[in-house]
N, C-alpha and C positions, 0 to 999 in steps of 0.2 A: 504494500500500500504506500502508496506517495507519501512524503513527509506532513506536505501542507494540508492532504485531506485529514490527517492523522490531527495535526493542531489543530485544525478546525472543527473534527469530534470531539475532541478531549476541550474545547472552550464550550461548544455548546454543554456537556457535562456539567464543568466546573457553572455556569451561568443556570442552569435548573438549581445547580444544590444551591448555588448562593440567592435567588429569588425564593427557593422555598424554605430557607433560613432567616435570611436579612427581612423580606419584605413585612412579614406578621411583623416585624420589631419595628419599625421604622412606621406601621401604618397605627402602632401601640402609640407612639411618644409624638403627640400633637405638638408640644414644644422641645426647641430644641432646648432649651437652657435648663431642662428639667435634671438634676444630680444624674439621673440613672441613664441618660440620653446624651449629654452631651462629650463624655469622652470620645463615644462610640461614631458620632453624626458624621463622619469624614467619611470612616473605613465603610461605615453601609451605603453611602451617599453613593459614590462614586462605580460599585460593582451594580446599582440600579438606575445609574443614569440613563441609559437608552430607556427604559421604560419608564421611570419618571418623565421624562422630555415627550415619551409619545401623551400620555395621561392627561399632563398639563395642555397640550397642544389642542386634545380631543376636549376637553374642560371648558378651553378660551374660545373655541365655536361651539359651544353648545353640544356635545354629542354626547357630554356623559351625561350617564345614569347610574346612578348605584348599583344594580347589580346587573350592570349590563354586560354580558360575555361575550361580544364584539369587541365592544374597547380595550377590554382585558385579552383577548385574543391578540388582537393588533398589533398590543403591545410585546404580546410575548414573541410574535410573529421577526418583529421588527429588532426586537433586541436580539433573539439566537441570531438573522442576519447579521447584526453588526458584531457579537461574539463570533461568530464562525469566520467572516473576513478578517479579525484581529487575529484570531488563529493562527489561520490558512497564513496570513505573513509571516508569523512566527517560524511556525514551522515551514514554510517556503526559506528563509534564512537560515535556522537550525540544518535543513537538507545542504544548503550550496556549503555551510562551512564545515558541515561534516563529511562530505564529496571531497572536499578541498583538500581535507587533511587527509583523506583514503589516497587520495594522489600524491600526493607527496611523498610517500611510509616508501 
C-alpha cells in the first residue's frame, strides 16, 4: 500500500477517536474560562477545527438545527477530507525520505 494512502487512513482514525473524545468535552464547557476548561481549550480546539469552522458556517446562514444530522454529517464529511489530505502529505513525505534513504544504503 502506498505511503500516502496509509497516512491518510491512519489520520482519518486518529480524527474519529479525537471527535469522539474531545467533542462531548468541549460541547460540556460553554465557557472557556471555567477552572476545568481552560487548561485544556487549545489542545481540543484545534484537533476540531474543521468541524467547528463547518458548524459555525452552517449557524451564520441559518441551516442549523439542533438535532439536525445533515449539518453534523457535513461536518464530519468535510473534516475526514481535510484529515485524510493532511495525511496523505504526511505520508507522501514520510514515502520520498524513506525511498531516499533505501537508495542511498
Amino acid at each position: 500500500m502506498k505511503t500516502w494512502l496509509k497516512g491518510g487512513i491512519i489520520a482519518i482514525i486518529l480524527m474519529i477517536i479525537l471527535i469522539t473524545v474531545l467533542f462531548p468535552i468541549k460541547s460540556s464547557c460553554k465557557n472557556t474560562f471555567e477552572t476545568r476548561c481552560a487548561p485544556f481549550f487549545a489542545y481540543w480546539e484545534l484537533p476540531l477545527l474543521p468541524s467547528i469552522l463547518v458548524l459555525e458556517i452552517a449557524e451564520n446562514f441559518g441551516l442549523f438545527l439542533h438535532n439536525d444530522f445533515l449539518i453534523y454529517s457535513i461536518a464530519f464529511l468535510v473534516s475526514a477530507i481535510i484529515y485524510f489530505l493532511i495525511g496523505a502529505l504526511v505520508g507522501l513525505i514520510y514515502g520520498k525520505i524513506k525511498s531516499k534513504k533505501h537508495k542511498t544504503k
